[in-house]
N, CA, C and O atoms as a printed pandas DataFrame, in Angstrom:
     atom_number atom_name residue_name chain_id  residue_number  x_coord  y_coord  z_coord
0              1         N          UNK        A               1   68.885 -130.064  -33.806
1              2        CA          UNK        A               1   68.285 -131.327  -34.151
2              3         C          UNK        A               1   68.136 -131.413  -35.655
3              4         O          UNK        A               1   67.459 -130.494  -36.117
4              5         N          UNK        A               2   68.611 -132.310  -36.558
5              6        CA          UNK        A               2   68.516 -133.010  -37.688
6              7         C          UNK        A               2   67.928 -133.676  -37.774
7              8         O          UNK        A               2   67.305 -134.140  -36.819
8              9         N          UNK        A               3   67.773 -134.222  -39.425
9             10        CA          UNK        A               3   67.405 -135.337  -39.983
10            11         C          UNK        A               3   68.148 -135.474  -41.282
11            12         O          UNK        A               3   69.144 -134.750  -41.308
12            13         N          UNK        A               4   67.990 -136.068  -42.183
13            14        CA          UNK        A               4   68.333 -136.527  -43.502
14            15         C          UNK        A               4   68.170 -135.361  -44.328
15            16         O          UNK        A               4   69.009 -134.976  -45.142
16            17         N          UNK        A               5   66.943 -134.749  -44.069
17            18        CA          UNK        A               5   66.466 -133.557  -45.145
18            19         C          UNK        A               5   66.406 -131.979  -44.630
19            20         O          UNK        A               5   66.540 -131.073  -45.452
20            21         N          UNK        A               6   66.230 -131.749  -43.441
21            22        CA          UNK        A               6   66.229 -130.151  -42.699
22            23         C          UNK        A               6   67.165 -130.252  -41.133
23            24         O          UNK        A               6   67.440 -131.277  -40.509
24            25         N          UNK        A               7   67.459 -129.048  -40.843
25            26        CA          UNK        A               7   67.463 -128.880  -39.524
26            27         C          UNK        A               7   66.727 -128.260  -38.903
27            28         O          UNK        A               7   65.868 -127.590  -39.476
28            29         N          UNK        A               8   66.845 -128.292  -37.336
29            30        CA          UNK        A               8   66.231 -127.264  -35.992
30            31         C          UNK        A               8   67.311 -126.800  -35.768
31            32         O          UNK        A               8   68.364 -127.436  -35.717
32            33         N          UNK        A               9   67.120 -125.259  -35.558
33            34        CA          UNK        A               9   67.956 -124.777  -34.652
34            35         C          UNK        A               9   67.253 -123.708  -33.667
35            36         O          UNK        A               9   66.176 -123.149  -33.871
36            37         N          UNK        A              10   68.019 -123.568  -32.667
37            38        CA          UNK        A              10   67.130 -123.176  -31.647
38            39         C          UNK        A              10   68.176 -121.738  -31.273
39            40         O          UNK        A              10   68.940 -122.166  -30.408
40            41         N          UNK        A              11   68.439 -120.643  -31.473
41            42        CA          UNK        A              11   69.412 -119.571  -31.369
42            43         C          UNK        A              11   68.672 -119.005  -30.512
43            44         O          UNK        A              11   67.518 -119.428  -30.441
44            45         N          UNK        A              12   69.141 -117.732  -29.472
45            46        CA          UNK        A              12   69.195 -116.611  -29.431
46            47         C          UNK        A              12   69.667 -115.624  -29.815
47            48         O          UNK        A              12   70.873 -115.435  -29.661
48            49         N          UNK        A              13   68.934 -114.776  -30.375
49            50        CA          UNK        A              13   69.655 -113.401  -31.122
50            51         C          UNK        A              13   69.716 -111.987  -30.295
51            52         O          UNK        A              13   68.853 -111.322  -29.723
52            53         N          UNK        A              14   71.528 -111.782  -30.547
53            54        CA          UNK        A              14   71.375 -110.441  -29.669
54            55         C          UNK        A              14   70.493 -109.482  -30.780
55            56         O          UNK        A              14   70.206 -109.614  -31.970
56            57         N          UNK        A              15   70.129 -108.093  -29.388
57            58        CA          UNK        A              15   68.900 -107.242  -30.673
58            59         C          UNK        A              15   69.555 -106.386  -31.793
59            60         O          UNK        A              15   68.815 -105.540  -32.294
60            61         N          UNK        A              16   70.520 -106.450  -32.152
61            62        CA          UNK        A              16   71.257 -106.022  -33.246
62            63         C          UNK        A              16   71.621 -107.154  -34.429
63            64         O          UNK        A              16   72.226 -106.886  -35.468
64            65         N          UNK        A              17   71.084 -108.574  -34.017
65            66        CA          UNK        A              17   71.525 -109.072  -35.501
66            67         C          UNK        A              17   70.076 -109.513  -35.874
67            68         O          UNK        A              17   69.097 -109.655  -35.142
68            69         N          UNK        A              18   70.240 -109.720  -37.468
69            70        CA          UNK        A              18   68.886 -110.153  -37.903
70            71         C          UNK        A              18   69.030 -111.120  -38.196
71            72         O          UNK        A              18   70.185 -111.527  -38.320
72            73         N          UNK        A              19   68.018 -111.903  -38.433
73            74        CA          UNK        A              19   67.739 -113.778  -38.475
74            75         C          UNK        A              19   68.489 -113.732  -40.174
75            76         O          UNK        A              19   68.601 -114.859  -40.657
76            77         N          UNK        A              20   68.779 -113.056  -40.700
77            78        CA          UNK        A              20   69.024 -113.079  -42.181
78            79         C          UNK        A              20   70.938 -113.387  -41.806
79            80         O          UNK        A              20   71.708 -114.206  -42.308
80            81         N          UNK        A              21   71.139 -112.463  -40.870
81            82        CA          UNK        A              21   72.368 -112.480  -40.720
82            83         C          UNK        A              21   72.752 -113.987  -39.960
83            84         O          UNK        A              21   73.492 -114.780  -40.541
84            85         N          UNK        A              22   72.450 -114.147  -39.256
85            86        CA          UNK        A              22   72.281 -115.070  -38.529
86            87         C          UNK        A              22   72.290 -116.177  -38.993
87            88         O          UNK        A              22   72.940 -117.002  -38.352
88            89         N          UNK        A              23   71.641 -116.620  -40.182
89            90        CA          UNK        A              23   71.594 -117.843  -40.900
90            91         C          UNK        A              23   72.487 -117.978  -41.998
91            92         O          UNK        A              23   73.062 -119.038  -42.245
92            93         N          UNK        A              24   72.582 -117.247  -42.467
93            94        CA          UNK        A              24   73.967 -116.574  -43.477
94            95         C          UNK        A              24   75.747 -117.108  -42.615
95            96         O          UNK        A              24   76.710 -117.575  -43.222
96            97         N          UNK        A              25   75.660 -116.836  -41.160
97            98        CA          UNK        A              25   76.804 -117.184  -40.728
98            99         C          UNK        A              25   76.337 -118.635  -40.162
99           100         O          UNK        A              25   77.190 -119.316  -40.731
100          101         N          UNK        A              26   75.851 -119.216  -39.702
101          102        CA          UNK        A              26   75.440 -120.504  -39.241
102          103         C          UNK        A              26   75.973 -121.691  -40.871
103          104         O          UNK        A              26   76.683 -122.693  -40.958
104          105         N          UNK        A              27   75.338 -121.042  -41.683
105          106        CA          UNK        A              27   75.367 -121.853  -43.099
106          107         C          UNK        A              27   76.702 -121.795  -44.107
107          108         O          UNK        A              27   77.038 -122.610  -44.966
108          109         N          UNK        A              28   77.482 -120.277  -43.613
109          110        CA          UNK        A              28   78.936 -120.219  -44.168
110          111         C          UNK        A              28   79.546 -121.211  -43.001
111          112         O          UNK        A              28   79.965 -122.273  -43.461
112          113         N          UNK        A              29   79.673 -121.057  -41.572
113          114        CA          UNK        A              29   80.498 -121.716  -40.909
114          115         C          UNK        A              29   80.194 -123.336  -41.207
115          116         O          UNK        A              29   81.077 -124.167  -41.420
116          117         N          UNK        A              30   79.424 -123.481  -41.192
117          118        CA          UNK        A              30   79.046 -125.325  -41.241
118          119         C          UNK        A              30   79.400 -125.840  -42.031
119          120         O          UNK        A              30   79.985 -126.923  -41.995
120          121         N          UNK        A              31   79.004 -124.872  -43.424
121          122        CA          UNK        A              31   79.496 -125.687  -44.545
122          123         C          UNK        A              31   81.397 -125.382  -44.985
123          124         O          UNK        A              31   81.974 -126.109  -45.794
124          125         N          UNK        A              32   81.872 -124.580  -44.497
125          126        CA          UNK        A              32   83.428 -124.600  -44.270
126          127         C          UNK        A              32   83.913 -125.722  -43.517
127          128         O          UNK        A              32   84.958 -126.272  -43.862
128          129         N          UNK        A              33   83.207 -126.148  -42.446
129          130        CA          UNK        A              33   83.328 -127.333  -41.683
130          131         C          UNK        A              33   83.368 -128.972  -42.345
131          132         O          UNK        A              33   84.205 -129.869  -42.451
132          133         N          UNK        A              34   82.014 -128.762  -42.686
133          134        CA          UNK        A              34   81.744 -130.001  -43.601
134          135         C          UNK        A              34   82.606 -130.345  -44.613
135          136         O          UNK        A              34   83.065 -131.452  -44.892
136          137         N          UNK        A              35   82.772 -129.298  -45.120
137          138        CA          UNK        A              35   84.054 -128.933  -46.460
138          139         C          UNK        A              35   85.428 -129.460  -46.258
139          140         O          UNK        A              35   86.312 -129.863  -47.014
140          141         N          UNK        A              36   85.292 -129.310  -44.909
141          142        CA          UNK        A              36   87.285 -129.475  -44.659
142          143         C          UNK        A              36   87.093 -131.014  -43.978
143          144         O          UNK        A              36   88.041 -131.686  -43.572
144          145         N          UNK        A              37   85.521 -131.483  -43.930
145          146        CA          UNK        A              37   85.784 -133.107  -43.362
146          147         C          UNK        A              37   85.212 -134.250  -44.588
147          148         O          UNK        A              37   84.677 -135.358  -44.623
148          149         N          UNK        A              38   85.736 -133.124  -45.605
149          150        CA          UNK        A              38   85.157 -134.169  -47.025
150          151         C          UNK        A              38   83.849 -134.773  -46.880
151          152         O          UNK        A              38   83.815 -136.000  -46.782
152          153         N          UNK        A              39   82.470 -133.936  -46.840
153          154        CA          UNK        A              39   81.344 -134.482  -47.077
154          155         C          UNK        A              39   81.054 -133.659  -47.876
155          156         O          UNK        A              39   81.550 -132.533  -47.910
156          157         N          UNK        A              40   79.862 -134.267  -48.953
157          158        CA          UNK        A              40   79.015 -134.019  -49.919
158          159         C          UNK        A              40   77.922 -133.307  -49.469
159          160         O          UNK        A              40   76.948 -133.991  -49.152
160          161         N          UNK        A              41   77.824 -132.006  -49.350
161          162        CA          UNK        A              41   76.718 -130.911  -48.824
162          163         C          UNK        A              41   76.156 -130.196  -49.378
163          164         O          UNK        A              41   76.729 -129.626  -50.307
164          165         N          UNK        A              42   75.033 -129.941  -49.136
165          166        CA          UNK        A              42   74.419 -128.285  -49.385
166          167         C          UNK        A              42   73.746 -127.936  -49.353
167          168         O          UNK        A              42   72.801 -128.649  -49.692
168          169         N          UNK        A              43   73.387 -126.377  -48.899
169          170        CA          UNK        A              43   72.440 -125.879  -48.246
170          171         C          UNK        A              43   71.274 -125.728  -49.211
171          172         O          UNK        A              43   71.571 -125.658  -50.404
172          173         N          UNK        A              44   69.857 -125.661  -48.835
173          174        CA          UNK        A              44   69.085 -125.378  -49.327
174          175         C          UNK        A              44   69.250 -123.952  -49.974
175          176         O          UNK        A              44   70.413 -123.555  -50.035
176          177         N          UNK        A              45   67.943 -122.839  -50.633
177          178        CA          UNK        A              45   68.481 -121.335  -50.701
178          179         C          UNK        A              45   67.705 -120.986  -49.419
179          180         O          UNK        A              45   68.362 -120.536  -48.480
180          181         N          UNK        A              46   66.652 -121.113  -49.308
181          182        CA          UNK        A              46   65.456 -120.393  -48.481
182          183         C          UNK        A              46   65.910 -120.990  -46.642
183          184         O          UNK        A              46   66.919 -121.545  -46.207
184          185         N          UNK        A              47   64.925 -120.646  -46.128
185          186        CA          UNK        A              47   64.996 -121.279  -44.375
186          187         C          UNK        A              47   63.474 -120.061  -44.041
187          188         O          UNK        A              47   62.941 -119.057  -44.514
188          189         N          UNK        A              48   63.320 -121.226  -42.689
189          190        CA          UNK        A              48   61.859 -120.688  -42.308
190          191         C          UNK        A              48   62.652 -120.208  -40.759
191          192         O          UNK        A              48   63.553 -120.915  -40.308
192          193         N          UNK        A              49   62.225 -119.019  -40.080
193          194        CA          UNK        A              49   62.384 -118.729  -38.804
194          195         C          UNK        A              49   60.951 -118.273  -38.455
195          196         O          UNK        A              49   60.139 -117.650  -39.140
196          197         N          UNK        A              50   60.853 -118.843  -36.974
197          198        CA          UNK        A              50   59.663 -118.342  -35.989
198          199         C          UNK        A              50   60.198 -118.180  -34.570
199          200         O          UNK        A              50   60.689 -119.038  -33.837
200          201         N          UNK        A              51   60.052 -117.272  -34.418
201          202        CA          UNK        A              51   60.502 -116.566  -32.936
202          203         C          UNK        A              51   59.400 -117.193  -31.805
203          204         O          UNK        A              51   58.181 -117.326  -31.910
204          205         N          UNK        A              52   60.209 -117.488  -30.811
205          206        CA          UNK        A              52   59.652 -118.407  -29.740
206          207         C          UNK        A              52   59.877 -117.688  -28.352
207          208         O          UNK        A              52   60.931 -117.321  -27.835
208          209         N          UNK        A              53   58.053 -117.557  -27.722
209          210        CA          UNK        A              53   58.610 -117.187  -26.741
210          211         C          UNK        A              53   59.283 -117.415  -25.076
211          212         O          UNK        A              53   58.914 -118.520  -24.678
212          213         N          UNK        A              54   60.044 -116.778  -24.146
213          214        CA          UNK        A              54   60.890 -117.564  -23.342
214          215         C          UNK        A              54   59.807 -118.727  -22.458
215          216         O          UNK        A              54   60.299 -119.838  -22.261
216          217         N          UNK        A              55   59.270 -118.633  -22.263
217          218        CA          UNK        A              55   58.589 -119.765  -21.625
218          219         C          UNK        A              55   58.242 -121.031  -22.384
219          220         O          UNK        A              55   57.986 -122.066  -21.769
220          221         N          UNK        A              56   58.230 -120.977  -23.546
221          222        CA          UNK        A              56   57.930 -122.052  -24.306
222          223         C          UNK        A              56   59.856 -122.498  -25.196
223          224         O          UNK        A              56   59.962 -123.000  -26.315
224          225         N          UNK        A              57   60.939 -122.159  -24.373
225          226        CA          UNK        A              57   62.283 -122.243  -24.744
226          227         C          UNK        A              57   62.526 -123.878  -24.534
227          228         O          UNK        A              57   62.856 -124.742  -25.346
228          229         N          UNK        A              58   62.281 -123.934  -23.367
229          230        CA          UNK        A              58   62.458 -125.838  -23.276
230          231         C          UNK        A              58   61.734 -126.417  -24.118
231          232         O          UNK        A              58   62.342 -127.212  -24.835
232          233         N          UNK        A              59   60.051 -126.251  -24.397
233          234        CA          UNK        A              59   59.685 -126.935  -25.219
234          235         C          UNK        A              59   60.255 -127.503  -26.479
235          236         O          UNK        A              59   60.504 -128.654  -26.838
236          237         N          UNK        A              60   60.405 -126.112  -27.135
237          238        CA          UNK        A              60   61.126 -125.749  -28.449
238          239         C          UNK        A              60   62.583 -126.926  -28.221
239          240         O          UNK        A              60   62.774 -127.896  -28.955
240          241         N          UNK        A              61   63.053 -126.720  -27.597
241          242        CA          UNK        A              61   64.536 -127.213  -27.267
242          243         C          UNK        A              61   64.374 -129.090  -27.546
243          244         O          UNK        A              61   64.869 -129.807  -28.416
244          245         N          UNK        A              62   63.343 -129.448  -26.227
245          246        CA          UNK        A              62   63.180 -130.630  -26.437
246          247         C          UNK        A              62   62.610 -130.871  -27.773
247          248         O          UNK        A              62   63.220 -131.850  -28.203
248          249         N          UNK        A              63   61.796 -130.499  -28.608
249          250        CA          UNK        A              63   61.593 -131.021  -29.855
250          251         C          UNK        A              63   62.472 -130.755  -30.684
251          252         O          UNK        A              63   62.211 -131.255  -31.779
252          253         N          UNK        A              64   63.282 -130.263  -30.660
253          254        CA          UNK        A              64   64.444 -130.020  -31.576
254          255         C          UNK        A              64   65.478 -131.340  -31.203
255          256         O          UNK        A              64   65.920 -132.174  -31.993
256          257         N          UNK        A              65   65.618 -131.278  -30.311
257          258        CA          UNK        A              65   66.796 -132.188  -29.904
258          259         C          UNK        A              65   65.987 -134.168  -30.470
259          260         O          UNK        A              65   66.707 -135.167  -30.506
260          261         N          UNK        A              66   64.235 -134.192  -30.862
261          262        CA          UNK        A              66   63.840 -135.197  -30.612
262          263         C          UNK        A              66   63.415 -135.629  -32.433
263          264         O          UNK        A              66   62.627 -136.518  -32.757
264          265         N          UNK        A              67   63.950 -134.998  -33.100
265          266        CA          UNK        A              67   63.663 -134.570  -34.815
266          267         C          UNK        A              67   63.270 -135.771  -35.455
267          268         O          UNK        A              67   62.435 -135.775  -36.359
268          269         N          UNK        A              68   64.228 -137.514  -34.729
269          270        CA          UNK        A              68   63.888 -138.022  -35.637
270          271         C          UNK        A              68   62.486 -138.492  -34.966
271          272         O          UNK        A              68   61.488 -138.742  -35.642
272          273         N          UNK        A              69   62.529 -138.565  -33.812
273          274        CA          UNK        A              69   60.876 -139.587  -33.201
274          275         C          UNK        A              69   59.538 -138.843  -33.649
275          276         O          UNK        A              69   58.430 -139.360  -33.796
276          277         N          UNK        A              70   59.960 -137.288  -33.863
277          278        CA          UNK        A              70   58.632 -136.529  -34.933
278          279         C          UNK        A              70   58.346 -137.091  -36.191
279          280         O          UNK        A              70   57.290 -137.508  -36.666
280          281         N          UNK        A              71   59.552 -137.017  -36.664
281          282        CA          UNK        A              71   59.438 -137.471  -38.741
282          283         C          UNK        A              71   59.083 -138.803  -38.548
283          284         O          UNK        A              71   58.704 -139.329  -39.594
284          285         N          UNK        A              72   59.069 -139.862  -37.129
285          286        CA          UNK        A              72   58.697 -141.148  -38.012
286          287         C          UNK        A              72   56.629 -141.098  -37.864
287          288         O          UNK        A              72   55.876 -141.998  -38.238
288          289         N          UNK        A              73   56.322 -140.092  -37.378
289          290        CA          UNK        A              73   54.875 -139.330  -37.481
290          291         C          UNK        A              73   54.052 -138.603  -37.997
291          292         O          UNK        A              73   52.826 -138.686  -38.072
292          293         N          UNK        A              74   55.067 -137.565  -38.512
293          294        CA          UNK        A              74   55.095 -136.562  -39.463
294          295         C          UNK        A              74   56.139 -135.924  -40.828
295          296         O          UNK        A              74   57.302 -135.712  -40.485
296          297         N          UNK        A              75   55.942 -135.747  -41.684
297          298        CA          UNK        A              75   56.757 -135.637  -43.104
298          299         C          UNK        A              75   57.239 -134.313  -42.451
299          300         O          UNK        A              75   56.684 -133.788  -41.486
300          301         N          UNK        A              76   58.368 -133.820  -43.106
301          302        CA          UNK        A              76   59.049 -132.697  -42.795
302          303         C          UNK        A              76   57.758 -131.518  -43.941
303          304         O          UNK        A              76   57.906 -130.296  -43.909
304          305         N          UNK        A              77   57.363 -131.745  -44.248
305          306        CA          UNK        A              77   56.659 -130.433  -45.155
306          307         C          UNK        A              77   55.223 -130.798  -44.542
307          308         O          UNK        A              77   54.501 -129.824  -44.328
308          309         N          UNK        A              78   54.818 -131.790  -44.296
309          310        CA          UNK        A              78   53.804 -131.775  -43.068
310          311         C          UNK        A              78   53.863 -130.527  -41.733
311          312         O          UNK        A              78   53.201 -129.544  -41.402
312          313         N          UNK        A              79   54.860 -131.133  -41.335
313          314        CA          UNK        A              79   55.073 -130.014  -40.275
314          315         C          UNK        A              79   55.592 -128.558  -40.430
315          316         O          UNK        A              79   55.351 -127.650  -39.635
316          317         N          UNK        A              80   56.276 -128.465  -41.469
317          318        CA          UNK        A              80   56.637 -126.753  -41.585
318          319         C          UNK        A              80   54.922 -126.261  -42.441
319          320         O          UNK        A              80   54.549 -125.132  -42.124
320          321         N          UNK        A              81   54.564 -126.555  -42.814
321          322        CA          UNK        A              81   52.849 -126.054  -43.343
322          323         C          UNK        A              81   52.287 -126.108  -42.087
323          324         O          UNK        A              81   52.084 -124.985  -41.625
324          325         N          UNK        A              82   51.914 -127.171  -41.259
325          326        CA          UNK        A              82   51.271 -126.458  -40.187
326          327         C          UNK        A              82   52.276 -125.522  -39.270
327          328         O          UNK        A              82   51.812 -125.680  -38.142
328          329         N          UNK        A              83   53.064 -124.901  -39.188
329          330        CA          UNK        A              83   53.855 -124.178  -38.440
330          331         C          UNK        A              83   53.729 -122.739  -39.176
331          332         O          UNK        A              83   53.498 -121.661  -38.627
332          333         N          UNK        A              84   53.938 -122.987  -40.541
333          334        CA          UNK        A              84   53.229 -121.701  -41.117
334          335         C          UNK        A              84   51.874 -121.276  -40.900
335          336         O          UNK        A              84   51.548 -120.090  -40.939
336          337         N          UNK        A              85   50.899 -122.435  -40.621
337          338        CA          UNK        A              85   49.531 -122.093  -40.446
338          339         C          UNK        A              85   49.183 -121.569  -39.291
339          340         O          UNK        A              85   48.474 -120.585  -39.083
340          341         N          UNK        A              86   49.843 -122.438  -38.368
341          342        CA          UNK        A              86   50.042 -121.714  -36.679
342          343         C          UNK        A              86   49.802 -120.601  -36.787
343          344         O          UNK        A              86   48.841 -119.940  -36.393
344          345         N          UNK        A              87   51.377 -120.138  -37.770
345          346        CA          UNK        A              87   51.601 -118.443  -37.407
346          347         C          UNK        A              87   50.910 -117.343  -38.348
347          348         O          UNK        A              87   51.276 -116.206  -38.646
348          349         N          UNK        A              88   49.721 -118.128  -38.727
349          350        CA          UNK        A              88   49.111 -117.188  -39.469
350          351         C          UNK        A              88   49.588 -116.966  -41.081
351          352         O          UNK        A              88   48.837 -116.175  -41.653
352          353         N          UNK        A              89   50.482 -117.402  -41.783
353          354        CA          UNK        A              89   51.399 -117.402  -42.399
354          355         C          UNK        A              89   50.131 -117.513  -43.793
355          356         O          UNK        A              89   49.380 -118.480  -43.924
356          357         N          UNK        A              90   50.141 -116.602  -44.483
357          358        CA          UNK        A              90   49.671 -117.156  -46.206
358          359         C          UNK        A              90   50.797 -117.455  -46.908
359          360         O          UNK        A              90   51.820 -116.770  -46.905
360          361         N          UNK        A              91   50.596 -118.643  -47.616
361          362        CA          UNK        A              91   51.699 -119.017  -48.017
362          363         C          UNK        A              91   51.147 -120.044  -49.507
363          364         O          UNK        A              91   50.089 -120.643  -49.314
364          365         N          UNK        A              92   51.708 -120.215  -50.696
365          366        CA          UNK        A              92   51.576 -121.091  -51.617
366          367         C          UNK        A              92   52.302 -122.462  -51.733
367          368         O          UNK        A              92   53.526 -122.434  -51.862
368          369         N          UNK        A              93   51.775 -123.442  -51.705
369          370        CA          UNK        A              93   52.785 -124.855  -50.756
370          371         C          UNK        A              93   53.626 -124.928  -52.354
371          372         O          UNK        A              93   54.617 -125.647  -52.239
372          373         N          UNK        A              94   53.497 -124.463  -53.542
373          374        CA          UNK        A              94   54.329 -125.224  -54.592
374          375         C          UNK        A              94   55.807 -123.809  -54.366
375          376         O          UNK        A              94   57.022 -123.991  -54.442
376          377         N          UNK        A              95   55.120 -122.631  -54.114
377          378        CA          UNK        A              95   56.191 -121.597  -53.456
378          379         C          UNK        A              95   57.200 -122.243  -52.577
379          380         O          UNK        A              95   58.379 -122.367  -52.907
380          381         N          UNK        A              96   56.701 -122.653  -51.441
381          382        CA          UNK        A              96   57.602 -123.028  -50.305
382          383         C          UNK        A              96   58.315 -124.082  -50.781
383          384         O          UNK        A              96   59.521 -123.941  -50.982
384          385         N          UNK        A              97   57.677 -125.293  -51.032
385          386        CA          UNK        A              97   58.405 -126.356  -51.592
386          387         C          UNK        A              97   59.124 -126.501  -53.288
387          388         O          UNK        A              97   59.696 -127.553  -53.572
388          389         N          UNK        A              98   59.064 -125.774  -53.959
389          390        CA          UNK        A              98   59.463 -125.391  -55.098
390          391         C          UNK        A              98   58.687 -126.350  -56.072
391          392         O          UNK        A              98   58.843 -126.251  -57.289
């Protein structure tokens, strides 16, 4: 699930790769993609991951798939601050957002 400014993605990881790796190939393949269909792209540097657990997989899923009917409610840095706060996360908002 997209918008204008971030994505959702919703993966499973086998237990040998790390979310570092993981986003590293998600962000080379896409943007090789994008590349070869002549659009103007590019990735942010950073990305936020939070591990979700299996019972709460549909949830996760359906709000991902529902990105824009959230943002016309909530700002995209609205919601990743409380998602950091959720998870306990200390964090400096001029850090995260540069």
């Amino acid at each position: 699930g997209a918008t204008r400014d971030h994505a959702h993605v919703l993966i499973a990881l086998q237990p040998d790769m790390t979310v570092a790796k993981a986003v590293q190939t998600l962000k080379a393949n896409s943007s090789r993609w994008i590349a070869e269909h002549g659009i103007d792209f590019a990735w942010q540097e950073g990305y936020g991951a939070f591990s979700v657990s299996p019972d709460r997989v549909d949830a996760v899923r359906h709000y991902v798939l529902h990105q824009p009917e959230h943002h016309a409610k909530r700002s995209y840095e609205d919601e990743f601050t409380a998602m950091l706060k959720a998870a306990g996360m200390e964090f400096k908002q001029e850090e995260v957002f540069g």
